[in-house]
C-alpha positions as CSV (number, residue, x, y, z in Angstrom):
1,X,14.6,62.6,-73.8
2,X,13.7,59.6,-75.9
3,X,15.8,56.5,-75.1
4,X,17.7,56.4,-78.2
5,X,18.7,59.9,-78.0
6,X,19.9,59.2,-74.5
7,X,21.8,55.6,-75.3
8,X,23.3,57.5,-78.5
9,X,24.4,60.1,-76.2
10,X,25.7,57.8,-74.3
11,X,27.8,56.3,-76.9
12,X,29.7,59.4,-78.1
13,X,30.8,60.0,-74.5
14,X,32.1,56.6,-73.7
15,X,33.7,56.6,-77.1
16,X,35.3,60.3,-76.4
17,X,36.6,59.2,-72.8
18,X,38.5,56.4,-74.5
19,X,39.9,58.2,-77.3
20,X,41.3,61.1,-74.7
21,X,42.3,58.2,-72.9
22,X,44.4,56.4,-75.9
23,X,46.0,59.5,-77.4
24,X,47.2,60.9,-74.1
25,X,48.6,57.5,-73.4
26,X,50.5,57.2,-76.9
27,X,51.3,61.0,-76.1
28,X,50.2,62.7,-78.9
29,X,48.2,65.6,-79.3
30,X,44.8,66.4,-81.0
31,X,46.6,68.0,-84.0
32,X,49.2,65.3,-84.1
33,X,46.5,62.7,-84.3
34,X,44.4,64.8,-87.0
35,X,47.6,64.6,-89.3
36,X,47.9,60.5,-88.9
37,X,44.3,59.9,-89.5
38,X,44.1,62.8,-92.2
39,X,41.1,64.3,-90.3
40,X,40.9,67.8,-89.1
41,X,41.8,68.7,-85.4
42,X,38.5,70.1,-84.4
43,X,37.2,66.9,-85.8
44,X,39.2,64.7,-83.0
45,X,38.2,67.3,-80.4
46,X,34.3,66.9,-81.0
47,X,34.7,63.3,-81.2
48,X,36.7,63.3,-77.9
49,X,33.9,65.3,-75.7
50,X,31.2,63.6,-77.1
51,X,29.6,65.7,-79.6
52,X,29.9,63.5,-83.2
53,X,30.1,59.8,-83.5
54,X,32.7,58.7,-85.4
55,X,32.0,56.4,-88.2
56,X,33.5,52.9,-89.0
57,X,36.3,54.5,-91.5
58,X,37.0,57.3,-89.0
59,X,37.4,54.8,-86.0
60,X,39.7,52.4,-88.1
61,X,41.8,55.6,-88.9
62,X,42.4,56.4,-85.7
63,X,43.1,53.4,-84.2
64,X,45.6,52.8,-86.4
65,X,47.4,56.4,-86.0
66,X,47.1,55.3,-82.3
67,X,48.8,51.7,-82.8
68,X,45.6,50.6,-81.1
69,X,42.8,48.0,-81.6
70,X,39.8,49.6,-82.8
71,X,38.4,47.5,-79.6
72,X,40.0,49.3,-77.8
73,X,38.2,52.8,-78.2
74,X,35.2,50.9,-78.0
75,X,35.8,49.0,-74.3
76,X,32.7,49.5,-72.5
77,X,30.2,49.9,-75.4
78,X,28.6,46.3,-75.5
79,X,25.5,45.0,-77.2
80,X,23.4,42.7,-76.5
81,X,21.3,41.1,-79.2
82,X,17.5,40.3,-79.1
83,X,16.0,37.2,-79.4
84,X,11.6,38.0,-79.5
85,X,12.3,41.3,-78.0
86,X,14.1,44.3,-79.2
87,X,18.4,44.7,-79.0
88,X,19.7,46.7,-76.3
89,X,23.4,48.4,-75.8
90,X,24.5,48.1,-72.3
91,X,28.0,49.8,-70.7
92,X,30.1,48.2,-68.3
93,X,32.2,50.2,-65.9
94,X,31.1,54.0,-64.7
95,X,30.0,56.4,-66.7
96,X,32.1,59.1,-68.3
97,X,32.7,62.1,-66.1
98,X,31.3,65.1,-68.3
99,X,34.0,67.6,-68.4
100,X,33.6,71.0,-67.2
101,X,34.3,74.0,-69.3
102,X,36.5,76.4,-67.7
103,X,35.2,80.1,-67.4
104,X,37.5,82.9,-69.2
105,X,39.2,85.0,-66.2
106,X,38.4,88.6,-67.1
C-alpha cells in the first residue's frame, strides 16, 4: 500500500475514534448529531469508522453541535513540517482499535 494511502488511512481512523469518543461523551446519538450539523446520519457513521474524511466545514460543524474544539477531534493527528526534506504526519498515543463487525445470528 503506498504510504500516503496508508497515513490517509490512518487519518480517517484516528479522526473516527475521536468523534465516537466526543459524541458518546456529550451523549448524543449519530442521528442527533446529523440534525445539529445538518449532515446526514450515515454521513456521521462513515466518518466515525473511518471510511470518509471529513472536510474543514464538516469538522467545524460538528464540533460545534458537540460544544467541542475542533482540536479536539483532531488530538493525536500532528504534523510535522519539512525543512530540505519532505512533511510528515506523525500520531501520538496507540492506534485506533479497528472495530469488528458483528455477524447476523441466523
Amino acid at each position: 500500500m503506498p504510504k500516503d494511502k496508508k497515513q490517509s488511512e490512518e487519518i480517517a481512523r484516528r479522526f473516527g475514534q475521536n468523534l465516537r469518543r466526543a459524541r458518546k461523551r456529550a451523549a448524543m446519538s449519530q442521528e442527533e448529531l446529523a440534525v445539529g450539523a445538518s449532515l446526514h446520519r450515515t454521513e456521521i457513521g462513515l466518518i466515525e469508522r473511518g471510511h470518509r474524511v471529513a472536510r474543514i466545514d464538516t469538522l467545524i460543524k460538528i464540533a460545534s453541535s458537540l460544544g467541542v474544539s475542533p482540536l479536539e477531534l483532531l488530538d493525536g493527528i500532528n504534523w510535522t513540517a519539512g525543512g530540505p526534506s519532505r512533511g510528515r504526519f506523525n500520531f501520538s498515543g496507540p492506534p485506533p482499535q479497528v472495530p469488528r463487525r458483528r455477524r447476523a445470528s441466523s
